[in-house]
C-alpha positions as CSV (number, residue, x, y, z in Angstrom):
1,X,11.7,-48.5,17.3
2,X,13.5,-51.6,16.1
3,X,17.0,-50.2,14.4
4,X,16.4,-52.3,10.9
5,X,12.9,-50.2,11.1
6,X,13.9,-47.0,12.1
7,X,16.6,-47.2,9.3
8,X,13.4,-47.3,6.9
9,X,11.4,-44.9,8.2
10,X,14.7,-42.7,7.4
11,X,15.2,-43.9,4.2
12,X,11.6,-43.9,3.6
13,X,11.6,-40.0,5.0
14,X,14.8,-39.2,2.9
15,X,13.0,-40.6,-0.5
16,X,10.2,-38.2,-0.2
17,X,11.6,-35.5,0.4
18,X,14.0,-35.7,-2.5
19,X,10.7,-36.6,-4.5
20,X,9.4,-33.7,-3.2
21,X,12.7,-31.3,-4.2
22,X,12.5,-33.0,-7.3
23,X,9.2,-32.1,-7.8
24,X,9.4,-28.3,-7.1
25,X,12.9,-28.4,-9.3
26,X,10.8,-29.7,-12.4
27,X,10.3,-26.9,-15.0
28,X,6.6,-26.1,-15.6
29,X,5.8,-25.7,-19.4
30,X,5.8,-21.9,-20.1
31,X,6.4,-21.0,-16.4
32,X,9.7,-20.7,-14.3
33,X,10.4,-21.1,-10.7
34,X,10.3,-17.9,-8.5
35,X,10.8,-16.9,-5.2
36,X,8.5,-17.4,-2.2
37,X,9.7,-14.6,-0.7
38,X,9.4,-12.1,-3.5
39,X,5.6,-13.0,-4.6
40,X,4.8,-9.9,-3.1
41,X,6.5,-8.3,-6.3
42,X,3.5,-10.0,-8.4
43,X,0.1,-9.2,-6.7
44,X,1.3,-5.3,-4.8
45,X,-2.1,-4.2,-4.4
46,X,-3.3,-0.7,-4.7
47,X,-1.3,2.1,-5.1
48,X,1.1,4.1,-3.4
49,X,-0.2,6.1,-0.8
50,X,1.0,9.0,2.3
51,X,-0.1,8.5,5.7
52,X,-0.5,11.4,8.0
53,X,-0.6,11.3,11.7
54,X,-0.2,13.2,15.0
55,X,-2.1,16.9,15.0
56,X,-1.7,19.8,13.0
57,X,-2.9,21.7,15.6
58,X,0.1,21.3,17.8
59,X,2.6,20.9,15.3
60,X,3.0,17.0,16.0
61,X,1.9,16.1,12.5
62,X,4.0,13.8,10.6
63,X,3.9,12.0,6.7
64,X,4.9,9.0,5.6
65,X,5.2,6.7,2.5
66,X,3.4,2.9,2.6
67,X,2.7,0.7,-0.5
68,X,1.4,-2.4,1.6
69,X,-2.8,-1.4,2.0
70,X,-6.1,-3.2,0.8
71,X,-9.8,-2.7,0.7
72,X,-11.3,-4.6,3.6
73,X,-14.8,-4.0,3.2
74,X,-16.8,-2.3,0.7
75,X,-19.5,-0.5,3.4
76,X,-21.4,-1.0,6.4
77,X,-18.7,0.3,7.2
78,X,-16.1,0.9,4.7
79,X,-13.0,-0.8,6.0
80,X,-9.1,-0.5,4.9
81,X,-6.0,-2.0,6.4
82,X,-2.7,-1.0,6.3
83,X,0.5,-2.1,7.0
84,X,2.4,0.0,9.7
85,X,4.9,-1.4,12.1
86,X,7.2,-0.1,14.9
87,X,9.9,0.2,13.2
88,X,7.7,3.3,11.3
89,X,8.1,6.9,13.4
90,X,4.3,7.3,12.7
91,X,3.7,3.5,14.6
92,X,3.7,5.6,18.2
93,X,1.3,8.2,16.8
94,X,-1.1,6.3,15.3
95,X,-1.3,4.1,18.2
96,X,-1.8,7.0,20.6
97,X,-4.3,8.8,18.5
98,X,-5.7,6.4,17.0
99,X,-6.6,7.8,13.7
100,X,-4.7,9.3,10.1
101,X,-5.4,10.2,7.0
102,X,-4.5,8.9,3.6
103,X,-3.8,10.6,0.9
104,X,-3.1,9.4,-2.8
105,X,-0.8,11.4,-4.8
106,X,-0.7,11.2,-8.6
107,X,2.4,10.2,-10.5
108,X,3.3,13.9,-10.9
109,X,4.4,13.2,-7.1
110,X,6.1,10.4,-7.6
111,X,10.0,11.1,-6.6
112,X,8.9,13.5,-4.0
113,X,6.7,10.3,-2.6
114,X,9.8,7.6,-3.1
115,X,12.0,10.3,-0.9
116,X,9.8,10.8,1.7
117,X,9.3,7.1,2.1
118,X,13.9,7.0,2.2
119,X,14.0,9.6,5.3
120,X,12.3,9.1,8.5
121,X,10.8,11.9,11.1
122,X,13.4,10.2,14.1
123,X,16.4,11.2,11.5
124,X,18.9,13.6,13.3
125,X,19.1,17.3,12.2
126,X,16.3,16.2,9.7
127,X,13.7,19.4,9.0
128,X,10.1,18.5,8.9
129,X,9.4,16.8,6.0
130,X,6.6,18.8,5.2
131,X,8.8,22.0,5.1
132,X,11.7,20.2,3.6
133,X,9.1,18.3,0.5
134,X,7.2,21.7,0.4
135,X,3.6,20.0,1.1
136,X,0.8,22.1,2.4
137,X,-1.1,20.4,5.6
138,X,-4.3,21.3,6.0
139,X,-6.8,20.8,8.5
140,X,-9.0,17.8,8.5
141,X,-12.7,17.9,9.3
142,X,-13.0,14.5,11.5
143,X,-9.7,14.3,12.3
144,X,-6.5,15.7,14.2
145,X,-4.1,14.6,11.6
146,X,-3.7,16.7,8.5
147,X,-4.8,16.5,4.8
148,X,-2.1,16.9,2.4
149,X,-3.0,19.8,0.4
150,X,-1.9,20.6,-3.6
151,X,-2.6,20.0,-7.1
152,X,-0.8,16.8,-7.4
153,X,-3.0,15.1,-4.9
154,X,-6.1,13.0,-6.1
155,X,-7.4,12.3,-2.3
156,X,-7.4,12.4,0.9
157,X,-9.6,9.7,3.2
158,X,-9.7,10.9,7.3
159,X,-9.7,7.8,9.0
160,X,-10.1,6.3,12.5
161,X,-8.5,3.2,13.9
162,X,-11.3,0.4,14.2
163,X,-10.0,-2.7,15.1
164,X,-6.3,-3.6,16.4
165,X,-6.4,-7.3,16.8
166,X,-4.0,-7.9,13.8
167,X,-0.9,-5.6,14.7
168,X,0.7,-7.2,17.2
169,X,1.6,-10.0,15.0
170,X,1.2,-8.4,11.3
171,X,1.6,-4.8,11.9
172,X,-2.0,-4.7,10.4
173,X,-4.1,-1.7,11.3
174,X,-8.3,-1.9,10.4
175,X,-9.5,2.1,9.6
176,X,-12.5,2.9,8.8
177,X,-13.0,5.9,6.9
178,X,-15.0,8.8,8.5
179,X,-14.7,11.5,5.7
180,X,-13.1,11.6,2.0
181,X,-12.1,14.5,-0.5
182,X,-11.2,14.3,-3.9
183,X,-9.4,17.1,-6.0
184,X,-12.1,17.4,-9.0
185,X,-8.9,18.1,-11.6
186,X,-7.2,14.6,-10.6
187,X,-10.1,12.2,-10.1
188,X,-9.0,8.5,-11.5
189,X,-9.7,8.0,-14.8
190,X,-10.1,11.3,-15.3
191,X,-6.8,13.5,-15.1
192,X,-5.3,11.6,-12.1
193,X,-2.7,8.8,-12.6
194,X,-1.8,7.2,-9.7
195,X,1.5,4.7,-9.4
196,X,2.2,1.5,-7.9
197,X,5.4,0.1,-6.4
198,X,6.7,-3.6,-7.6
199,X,8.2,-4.0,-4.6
200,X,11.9,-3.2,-6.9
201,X,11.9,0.4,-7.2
202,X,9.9,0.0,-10.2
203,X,6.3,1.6,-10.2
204,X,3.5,1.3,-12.3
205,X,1.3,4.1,-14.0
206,X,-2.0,3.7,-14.2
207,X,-3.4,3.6,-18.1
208,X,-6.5,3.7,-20.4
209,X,-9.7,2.0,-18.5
210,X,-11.3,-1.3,-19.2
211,X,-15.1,-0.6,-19.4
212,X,-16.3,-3.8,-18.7
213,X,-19.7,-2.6,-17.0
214,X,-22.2,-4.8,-19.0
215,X,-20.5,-8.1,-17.4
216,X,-21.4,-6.8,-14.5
217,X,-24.1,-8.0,-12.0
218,X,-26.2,-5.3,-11.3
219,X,-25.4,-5.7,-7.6
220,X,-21.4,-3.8,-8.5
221,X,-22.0,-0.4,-8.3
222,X,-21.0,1.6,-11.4
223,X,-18.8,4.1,-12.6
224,X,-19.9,6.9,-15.0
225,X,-20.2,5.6,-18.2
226,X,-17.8,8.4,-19.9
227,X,-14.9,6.4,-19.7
228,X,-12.3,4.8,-22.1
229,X,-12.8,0.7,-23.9
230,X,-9.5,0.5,-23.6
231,X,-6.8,-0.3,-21.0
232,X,-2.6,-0.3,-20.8
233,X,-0.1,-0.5,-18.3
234,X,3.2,1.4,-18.0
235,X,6.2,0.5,-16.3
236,X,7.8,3.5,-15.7
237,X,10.9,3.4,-13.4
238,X,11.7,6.1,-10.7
239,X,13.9,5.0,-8.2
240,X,16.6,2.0,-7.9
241,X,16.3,1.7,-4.2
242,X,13.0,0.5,-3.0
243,X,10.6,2.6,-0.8
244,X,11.2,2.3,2.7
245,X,7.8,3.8,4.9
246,X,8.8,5.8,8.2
């Protein structure tokens, strides 16, 4: 290229790309800039949840925090993925055995949850965290991996690993749920308020529910009509330090 045109293109180059940062600068009315790398903060999905893994049966069982999870598909099969990485003492075990349970703990559980996401199974001189947390494992019906037992737990879903494609590159794992228990005191909606992290040590509570069945299309299944019109949200804060799963 010619240097009176290359000096162009540059300037041309240079131009919009300060258009461009002078774009994203500009104030939006009634919104403010925010961080790419915090959006996770706005849309954290479901709530926060225990993963079990390894075997009860020979004392290899392990439990761990995670607050990164979504519905993947509704049936045919159910599907859910989760995110679980190697850096997570449970990675190796899940990998091997291919299968774990997830359990939901109400808010009642919350700080035990929050510290058993701060401590990790490869700790040194660290006591099982079942012993040292005081859960009860119990034995799953489809699974190896135990259910976490009390009256602080909504429920547990035995799962198995169906599809591995996505962990390599995004720690994504695709289960498929084989069997599900709910504790009949704690059911959502009902008695059972679960919690969900902001990604800040924050957490929600779940509130009221929104009965919004009659905008429906009759293809959404429904829940029993003996719930609340209404609907709130509160923030409730637990911990300062976020959770970290292990």
């Amino acid at each position: 290229m010619a240097p009176k045109r290359k000096a162009q293109a540059e300037q041309d180059e240079t131009s919009v790309s300060s258009s461009k940062s002078d774009a994203s600068s500009k104030k939006q009315p009634g919104l403010d800039s925010y961080p790419p790398s915090k959006v996770y903060r706005l849309i954290e999905p479901g709530p926060v949840l225990l993963v079990t893994t390894g075997s009860l049966a020979d004392s290899t069982h392990n439990v761990m925090t995670i607050g990164f999870h979504m519905v993947m598909q509704h049936e045919s099969p159910p599907l859910i993925g989760i995110t679980l990485g190697p850096w997570d003492a449970s990675f190796a075990a899940l990998k091997k055995n291919r299968e774990c349970v997830l359990a939901v703990p109400s808010v009642e559980m919350a700080g035990v949850v929050v510290d058993i996401g701060n401590c990790s199974a490869d700790d040194a001189n660290l006591t099982s965290k079942w012993e040292r947390f005081g859960l009860d494992a119990l034995p799953g019906a489809r699974v190896k991996a135990p259910l976490v037992g009390g009256s602080d737990i909504i429920s547990n879903i035995e799962c198995v690993v169906e599809d591995t494609k996505m962990v390599s590159k995004y720690s994504m794992w695709v289960l498929r749920p084989v069997k599900a228990w709910i504790n009949p005191d704690k059911k959502p909606g009902e008695g059972g308020k679960m919690f969900h992290h902001r990604g800040d040590g924050t957490f929600v509570v779940d509130g009221d529910i929104l009965n919004l069945q009659d905008r429906m299309p009759a293809s959404v299944p429904l829940q029993p009509e003996n719930i609340n019109n209404s609907m709130h949200r509160v923030f409730m804060k637990i911990d300062s330090s976020p959770v970290i799963a292990e």
